[in-house]
C-alpha positions as CSV (number, residue, x, y, z in Angstrom):
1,X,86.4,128.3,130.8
2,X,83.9,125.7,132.3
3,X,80.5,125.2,131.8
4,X,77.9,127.8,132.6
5,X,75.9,124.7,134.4
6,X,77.0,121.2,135.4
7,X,75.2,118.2,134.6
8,X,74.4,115.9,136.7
9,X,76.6,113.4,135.5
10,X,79.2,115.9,135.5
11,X,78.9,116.0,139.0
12,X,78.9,112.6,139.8
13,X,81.7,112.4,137.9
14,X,83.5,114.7,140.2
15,X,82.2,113.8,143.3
16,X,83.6,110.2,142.8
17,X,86.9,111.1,140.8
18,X,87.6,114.6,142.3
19,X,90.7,116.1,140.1
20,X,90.3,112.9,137.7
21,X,87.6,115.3,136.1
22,X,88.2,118.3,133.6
23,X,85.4,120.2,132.5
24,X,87.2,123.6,131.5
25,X,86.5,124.1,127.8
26,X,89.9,125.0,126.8
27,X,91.3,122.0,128.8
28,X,89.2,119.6,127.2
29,X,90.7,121.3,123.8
30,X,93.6,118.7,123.7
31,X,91.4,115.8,124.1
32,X,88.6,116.4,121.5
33,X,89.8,114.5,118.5
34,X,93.0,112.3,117.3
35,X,95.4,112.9,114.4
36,X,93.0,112.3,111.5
37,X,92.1,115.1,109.3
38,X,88.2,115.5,107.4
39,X,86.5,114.0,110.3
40,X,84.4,115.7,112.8
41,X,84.8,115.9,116.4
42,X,82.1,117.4,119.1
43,X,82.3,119.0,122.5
44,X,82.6,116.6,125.8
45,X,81.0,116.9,128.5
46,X,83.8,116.1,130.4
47,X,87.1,114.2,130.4
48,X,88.1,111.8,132.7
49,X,91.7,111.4,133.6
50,X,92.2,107.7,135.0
51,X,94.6,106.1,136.6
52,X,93.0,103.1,138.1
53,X,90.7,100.4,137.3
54,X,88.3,101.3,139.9
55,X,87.9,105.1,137.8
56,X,87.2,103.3,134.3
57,X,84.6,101.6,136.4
58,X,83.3,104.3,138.2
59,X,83.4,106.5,135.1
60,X,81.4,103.6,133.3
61,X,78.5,103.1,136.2
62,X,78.2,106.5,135.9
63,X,78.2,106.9,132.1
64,X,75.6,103.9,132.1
65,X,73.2,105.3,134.6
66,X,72.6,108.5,132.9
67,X,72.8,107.1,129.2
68,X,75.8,109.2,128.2
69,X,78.3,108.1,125.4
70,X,81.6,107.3,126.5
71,X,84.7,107.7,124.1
72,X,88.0,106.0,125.4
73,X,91.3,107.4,124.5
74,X,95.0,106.2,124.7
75,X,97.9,108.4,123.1
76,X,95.8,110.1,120.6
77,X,97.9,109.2,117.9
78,X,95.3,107.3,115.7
79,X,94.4,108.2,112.4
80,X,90.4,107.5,111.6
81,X,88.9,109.5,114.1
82,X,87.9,106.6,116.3
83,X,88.8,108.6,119.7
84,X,87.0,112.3,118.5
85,X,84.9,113.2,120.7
86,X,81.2,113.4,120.1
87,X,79.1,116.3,121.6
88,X,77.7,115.3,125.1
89,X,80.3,112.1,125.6
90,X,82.4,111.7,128.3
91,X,86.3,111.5,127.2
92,X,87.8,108.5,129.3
93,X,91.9,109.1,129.0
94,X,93.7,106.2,129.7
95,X,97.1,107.9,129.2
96,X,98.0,108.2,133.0
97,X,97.3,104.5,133.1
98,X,100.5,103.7,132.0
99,X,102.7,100.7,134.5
100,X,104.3,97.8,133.3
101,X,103.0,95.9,135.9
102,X,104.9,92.7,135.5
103,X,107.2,90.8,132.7
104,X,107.6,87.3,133.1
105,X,111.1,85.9,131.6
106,X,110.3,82.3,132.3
107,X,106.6,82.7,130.5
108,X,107.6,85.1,128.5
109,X,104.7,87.3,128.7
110,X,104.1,90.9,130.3
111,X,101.6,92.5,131.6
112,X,100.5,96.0,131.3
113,X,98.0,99.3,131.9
114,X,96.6,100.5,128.5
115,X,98.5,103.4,128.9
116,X,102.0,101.8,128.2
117,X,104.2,103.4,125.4
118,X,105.1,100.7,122.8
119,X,108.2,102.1,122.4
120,X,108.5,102.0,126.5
121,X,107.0,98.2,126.3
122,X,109.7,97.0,123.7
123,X,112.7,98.5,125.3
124,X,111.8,97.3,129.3
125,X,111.6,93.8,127.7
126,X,114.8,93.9,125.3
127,X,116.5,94.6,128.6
128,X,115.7,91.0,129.6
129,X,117.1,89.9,126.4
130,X,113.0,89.3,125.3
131,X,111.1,91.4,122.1
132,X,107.4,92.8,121.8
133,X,107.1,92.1,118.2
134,X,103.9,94.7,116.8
135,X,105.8,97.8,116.1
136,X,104.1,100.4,114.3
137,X,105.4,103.5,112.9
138,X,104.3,105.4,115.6
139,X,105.8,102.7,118.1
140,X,107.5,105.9,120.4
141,X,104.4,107.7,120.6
142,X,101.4,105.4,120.8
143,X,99.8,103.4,123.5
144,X,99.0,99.3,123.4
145,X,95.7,100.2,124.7
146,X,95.3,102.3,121.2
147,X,97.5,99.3,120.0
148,X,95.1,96.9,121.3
149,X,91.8,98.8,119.6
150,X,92.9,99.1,116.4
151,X,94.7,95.6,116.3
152,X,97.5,97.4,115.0
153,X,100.6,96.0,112.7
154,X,103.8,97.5,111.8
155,X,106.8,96.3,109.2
156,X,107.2,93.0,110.8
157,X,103.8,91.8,110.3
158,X,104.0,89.7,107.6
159,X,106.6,87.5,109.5
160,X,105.3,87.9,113.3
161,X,102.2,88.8,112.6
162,X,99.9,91.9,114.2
163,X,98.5,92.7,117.7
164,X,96.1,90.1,118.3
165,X,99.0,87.3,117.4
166,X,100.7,88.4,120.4
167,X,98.1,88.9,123.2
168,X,97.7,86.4,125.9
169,X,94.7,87.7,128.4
170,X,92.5,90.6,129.0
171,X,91.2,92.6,131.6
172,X,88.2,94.9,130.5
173,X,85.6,96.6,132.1
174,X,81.5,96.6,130.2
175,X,79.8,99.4,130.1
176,X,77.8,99.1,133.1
177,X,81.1,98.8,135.5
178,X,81.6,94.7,135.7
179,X,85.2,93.4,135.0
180,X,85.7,90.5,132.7
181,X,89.0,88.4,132.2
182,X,89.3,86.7,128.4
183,X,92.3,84.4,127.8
184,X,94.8,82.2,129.2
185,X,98.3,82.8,129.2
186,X,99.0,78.8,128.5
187,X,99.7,79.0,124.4
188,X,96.5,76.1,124.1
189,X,93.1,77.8,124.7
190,X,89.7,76.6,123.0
191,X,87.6,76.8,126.0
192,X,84.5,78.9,124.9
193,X,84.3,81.7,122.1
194,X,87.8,83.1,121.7
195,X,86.4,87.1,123.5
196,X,89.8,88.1,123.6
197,X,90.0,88.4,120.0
198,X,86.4,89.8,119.5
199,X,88.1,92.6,122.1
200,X,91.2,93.4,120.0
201,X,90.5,95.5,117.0
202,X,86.9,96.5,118.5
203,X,88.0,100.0,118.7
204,X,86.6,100.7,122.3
205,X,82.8,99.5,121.3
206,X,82.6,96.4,123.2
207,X,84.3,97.3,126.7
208,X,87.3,99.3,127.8
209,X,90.5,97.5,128.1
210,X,92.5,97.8,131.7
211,X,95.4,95.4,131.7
212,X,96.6,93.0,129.0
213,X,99.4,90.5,129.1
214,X,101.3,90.5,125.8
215,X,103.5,87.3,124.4
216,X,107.4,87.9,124.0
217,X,109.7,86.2,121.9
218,X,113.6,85.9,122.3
219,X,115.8,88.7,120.6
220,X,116.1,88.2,116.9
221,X,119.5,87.0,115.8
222,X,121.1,90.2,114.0
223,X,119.9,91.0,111.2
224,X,120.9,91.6,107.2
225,X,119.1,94.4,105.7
226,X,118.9,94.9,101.5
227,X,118.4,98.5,100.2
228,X,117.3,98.6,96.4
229,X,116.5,101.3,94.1
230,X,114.0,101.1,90.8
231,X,113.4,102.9,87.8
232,X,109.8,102.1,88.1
233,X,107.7,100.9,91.1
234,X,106.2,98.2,89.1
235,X,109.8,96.9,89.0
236,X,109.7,96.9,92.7
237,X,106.6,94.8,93.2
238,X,108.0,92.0,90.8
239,X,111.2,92.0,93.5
240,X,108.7,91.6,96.4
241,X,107.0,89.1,94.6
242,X,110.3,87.3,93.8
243,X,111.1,87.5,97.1
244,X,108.4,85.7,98.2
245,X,109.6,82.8,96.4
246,X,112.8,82.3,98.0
247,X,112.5,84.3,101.2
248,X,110.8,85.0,104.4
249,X,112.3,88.4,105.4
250,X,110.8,90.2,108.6
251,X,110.2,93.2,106.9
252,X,109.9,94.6,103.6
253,X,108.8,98.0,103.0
254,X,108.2,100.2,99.8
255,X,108.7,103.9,99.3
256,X,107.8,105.7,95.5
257,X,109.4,108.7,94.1
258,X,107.2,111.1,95.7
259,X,108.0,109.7,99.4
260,X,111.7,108.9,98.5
261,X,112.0,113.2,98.1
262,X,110.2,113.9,100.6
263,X,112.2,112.1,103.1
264,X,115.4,113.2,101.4
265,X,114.8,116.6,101.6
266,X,113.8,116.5,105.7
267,X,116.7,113.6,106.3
268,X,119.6,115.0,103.8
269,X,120.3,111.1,103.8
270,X,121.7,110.9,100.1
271,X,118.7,108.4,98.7
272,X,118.3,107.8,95.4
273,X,115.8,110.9,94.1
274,X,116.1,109.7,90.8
275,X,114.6,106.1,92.0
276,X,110.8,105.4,91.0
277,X,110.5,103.4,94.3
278,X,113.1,102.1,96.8
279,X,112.6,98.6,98.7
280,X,114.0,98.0,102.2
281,X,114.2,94.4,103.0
282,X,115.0,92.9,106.5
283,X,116.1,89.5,107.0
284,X,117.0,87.6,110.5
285,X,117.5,84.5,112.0
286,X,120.3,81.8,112.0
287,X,120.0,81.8,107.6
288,X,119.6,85.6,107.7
289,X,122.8,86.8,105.4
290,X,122.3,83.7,103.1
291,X,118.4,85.3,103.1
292,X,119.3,88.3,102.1
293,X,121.8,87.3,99.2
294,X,118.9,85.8,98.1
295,X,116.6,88.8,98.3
296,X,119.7,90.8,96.8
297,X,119.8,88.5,93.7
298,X,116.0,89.0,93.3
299,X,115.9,92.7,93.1
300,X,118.6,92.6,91.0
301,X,116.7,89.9,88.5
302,X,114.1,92.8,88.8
303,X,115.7,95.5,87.1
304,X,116.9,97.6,90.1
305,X,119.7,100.0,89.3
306,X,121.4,99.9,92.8
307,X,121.5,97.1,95.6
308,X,122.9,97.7,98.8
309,X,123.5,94.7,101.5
310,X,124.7,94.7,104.6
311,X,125.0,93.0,108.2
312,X,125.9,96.2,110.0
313,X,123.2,96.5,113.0
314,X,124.1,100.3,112.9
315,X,123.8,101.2,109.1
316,X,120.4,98.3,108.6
317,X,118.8,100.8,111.7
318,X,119.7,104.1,109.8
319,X,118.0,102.8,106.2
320,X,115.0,101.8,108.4
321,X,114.6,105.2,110.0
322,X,114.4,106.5,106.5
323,X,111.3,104.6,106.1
324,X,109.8,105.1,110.0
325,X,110.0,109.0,109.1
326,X,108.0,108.6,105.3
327,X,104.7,110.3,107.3
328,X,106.4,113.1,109.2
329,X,108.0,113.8,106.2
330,X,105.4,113.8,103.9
331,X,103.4,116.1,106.3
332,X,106.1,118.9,105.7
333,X,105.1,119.2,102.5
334,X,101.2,120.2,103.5
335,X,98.0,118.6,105.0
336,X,98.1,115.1,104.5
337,X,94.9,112.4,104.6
338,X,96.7,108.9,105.2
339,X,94.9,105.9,103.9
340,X,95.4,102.5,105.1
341,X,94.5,99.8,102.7
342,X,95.3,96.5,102.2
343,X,95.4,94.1,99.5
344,X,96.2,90.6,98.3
345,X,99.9,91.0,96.8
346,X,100.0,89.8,93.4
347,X,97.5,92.9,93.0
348,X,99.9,95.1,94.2
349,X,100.9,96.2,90.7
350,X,97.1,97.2,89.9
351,X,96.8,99.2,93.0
352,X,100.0,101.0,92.2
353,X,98.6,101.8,89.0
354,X,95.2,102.8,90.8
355,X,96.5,105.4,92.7
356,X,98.7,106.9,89.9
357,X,95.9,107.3,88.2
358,X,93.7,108.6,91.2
359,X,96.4,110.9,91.4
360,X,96.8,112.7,88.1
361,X,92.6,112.5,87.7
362,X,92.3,114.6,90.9
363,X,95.2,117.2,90.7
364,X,96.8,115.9,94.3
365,X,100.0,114.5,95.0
366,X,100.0,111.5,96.7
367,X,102.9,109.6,98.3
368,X,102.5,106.0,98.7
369,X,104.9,103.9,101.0
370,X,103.8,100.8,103.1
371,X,104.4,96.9,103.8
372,X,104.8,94.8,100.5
373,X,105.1,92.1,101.8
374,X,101.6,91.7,103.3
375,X,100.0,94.1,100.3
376,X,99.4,97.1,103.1
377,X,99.8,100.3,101.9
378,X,99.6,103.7,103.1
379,X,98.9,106.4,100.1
380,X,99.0,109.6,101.4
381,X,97.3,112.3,99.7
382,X,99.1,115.5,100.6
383,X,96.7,118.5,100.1
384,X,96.3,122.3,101.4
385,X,93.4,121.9,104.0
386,X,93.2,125.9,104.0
387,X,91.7,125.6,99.7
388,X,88.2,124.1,100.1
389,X,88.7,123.0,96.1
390,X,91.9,121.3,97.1
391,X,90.4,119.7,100.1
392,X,87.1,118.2,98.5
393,X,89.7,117.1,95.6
394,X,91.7,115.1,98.2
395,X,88.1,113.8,99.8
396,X,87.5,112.1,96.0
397,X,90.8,111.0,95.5
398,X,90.6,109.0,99.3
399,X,87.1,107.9,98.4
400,X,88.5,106.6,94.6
401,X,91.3,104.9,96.3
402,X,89.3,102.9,98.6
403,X,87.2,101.7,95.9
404,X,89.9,100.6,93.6
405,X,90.9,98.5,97.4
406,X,87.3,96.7,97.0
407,X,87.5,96.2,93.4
408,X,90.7,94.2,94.0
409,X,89.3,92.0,97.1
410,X,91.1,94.0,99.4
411,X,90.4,95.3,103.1
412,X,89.5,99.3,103.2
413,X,92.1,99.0,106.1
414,X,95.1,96.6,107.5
415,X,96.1,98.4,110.9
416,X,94.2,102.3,111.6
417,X,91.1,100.8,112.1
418,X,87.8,102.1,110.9
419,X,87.2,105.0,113.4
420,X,84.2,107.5,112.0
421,X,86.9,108.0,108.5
422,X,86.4,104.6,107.2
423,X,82.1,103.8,108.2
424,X,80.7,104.4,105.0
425,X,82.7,101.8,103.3
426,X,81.8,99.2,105.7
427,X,78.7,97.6,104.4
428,X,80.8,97.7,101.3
429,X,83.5,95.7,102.7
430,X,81.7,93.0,105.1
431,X,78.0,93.1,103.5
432,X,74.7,93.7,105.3
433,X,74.2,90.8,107.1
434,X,77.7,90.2,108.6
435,X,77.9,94.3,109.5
436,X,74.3,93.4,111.6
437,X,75.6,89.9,113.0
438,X,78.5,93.1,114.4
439,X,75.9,95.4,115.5
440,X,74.3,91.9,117.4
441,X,77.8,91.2,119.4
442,X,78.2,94.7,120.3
443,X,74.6,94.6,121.6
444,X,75.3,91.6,123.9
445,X,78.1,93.8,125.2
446,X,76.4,97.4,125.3
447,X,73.5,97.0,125.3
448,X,72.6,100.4,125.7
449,X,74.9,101.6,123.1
450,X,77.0,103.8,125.2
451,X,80.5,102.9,123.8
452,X,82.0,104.8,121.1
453,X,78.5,104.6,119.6
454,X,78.1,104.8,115.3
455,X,82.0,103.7,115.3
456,X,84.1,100.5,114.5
457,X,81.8,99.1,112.3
């Protein structure tokens, strides 16, 4: 079904794009909001399929002349709403974007469309013996565009570092259709403001994002990996803490009871069920097994029932996947409303408690896994969106959660970005005056507030 009457924009749009444009209603369907649940999404006026630089500009001229919003999309995988569309916008899909366009061994950098897999970016460069560090859980199935907007992390973060650590240049294109360059690929670079970093994490507000050379790193050494089980998560977070003091281990993720079941009963892979929380701790480099002796030795000294360590490539990748697969499996077990929230370690323990008790005050399970090591974690409230009691239940259980975050000097989120879910905590978080010296930057580069408006920030 299309639209009884076409705007004008909407035909401009397909005058200059031709079959770049969807207006059918139904086809639009698949492009009107991401993977987050309780937050609203509108009706486009039309999506826009690119391909090339020259359609995110023409879409953009276009947009700007007739004041329409424009809401850009990658992979659709995010989860705070950010790339929902709002009634009237224009959808601009940068999906079919999607080229590795060069990697350069020598400089070790690549450069690439938006569009790019991460998954597909990270396996093109391990071919050349080189490694895209930022891998997020949903690594096979979203986009460094979407990558790029949210500034996105993953379990080697606290090591490596996030998106923005590993991004060289820029290409983006301002609302009204110029093309801007922000960067240097030389590893030295104080000349001006630093855009390329107001860019990353903007979530589509500023400008759209076209090309972006990435930094690579050589191959990681094989690595040792530690599996450890505990009565009590709270015996877990003294490991991590321990471990802090005589380790730097890529990775080291958590899992509680309720995720630990959850992925048993979808994987069958023999975990511990009767386990309070399970760590899974990564170490590489040169020192790597002598690391993760030491990491061992620490959970141990924590109390943990069973430790498990071992240099085997093969069995380190299947105790990982148990972890990469803590969402998917948690979603078997109903709606789920993933939080993202960050906050200084040694608190860990208090926001551990904090959602236990958000928990059993609301009536909702909640499964909490995440990345100790840099105090990100993900509770997931899992809820049956069908029971309108259940569902404003899980709404005050998120909203509690976040507010035990602030209490503790956290960040309402570490890596999913603020999208439309997360705005109303914002002035909360940054405080008036920094959220209008925001709104003043975005200005400089929109001014006529046409991207991804009332988002971000």
């Amino acid at each position: 079904m299309t639209l009884d009457v076409v705007s004008p924009a909407a035909a401009d749009l397909t005058e200059r794009l031709g079959a770049a444009v969807v207006t059918d209603l139904d086809r639009m369907l698949a492009y009107r909001r991401d993977q987050s649940l309780l937050t609203p999404d509108g009706e486009p006026l039309a999506v826009v399929r690119a391909r090339r630089t020259e359609d995110v500009v023409a879409t953009l001229q276009i947009a700007h002349r007739h004041g329409i919003p424009v809401v850009t999309r990658g992979a659709g995988t995010g989860l705070a709403g950010g790339a929902n569309a709002m009634d009237g916008c224009i959808v601009l899909s940068l999906e079919r974007m999607n080229e590795i366009l060069r990697i350069d061994e020598a400089a070790r950098t690549a450069t690439v469309q938006p569009g790019v897999i991460n998954g597909d970016l990270a396996a093109a460069v391990a071919e050349r013996g080189l490694w895209y560090v930022p891998d997020p859980g949903s690594r096979d199935i979203s986009s460094i565009g979407g990558n790029l907007a949210t500034n996105a992390g993953g379990t080697c973060c606290a090591k490596y570092g996030v998106t923005a650590d590993h991004v060289a240049r820029i290409k983006a294109v301002l609302p009204d259709g110029r093309i801007i360059h922000t960067g240097a690929e030389t590893r030295k670079n104080v000349a001006g403001l630093n855009l390329t970093q107001v860019l990353v994490g903007s979530e589509g507000t500023l400008a759209v994002i076209v090309e972006a050379t990435v930094r690579l790193r050589a191959q990681p050494s094989a690595a040792s990996t530690v599996v450890a089980s505990f009565p009590e998560t709270a015996q877990a977070i003294d490991a991590v803490l321990a471990i802090r003091q005589v380790a730097d281990p890529c990775l080291l993720e958590l899992m509680d009871r309720t995720t630990i079941s959850a992925v048993n009963d979808m994987t069958k892979m023999g975990l511990d069920d009767a386990a309070g929380a399970l760590l899974l701790v990564q170490c590489d480099g040169g020192d790597a097994a002598a690391e993760a002796a030491r990491c061992a030795a620490a959970c141990t000294g924590a109390g943990a029932t069973e430790v498990y360590d071992t240099a085997d490539p093969v069995e380190g990748e299947e105790f990982m996947q148990a972890r990469r697969v803590a969402l998917t499996a948690l979603e078997r077990r109903g709606s789920t409303l993933l939080d993202d929230l960050a906050v200084p370690v040694p608190h860990l323990p208090r926001m551990l408690a904090a959602i236990e008790e958000t928990a059993a005050r609301h009536r909702v399970l909640i499964g909490t896994f995440g990345h100790a090591a840099d105090g990100n974690l993900h509770p997931t409230i899992v809820f049956d969106a069908s029971d309108a009691d259940m569902t404003a239940r899980a709404r005050a259980a998120f909203d509690d959660l976040v507010a035990a975050c602030l209490e503790l000097g956290g960040s309402i989120t570490g890596e999913h970005g603020v999208g439309v879910l997360k705005t109303p905590y914002m002035e909360s978080m940054v405080g008036a005056t920094e959220r209008e010296l925001m709104a003043g930057i975005k200005s400089v580069f929109d001014p006529t507030g046409i991207l991804n408006p009332g988002r971000g920030f």
